[in-house]
C-alpha positions, 0 to 999 in steps of 0.5 A: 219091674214096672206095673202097667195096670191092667196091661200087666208087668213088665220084668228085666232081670239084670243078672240074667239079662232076661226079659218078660211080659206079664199080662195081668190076670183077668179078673173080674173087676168090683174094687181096685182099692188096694190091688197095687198094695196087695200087689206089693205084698204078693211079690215080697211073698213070692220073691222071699219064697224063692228070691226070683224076680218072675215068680215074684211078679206072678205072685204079686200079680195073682194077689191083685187080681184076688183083691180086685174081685172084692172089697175089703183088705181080708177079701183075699182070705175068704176065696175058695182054697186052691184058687190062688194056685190055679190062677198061678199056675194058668198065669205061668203059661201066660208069660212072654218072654221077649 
């Protein structure tokens, strides 16, 4: 995988051979303090739930996109309940296959 800001990520799966593109959730930006880490704790989340690299990334990509729209590390916490899994759910049909 490789991060590519706000650009997005980018996925090979060497056991699969596939390729994605993943575009980053468009957030309203406040404080990128901390994105890439909650990023990085996203994707553990995501990919120990289902150990499959994309929902990983998706994962990993909806936590930052969260974090980014406060301050403060428990800024995630406090958003509206289901927000998380909306933002995954449009974020699925946003991924590119190449």
């Amino acid at each position: 995988m490789i991060k590519c800001g706000p650009q997005g990520q980018l996925l090979y799966d060497t056991n699969s051979k596939r390729k994605w593109e993943i575009p980053a959730y468009p957030a309203r930006l406040a404080d990128p303090t901390g994105a890439g880490c909650a990023f990085s704790g996203g994707f553990l989340a995501g990919y120990c739930k289902s150990y499959d690299p994309l929902e990983g990334v998706l994962y990993g990509n909806v936590s930052a996109s969260l974090k980014m729209e406060g301050s403060g590390a428990f800024y995630p916490l406090d958003v509206l309940p289901g927000l998380a899994q909306a933002r995954l759910n449009v974020l699925r049909e946003m991924v590119r296959e190449v």
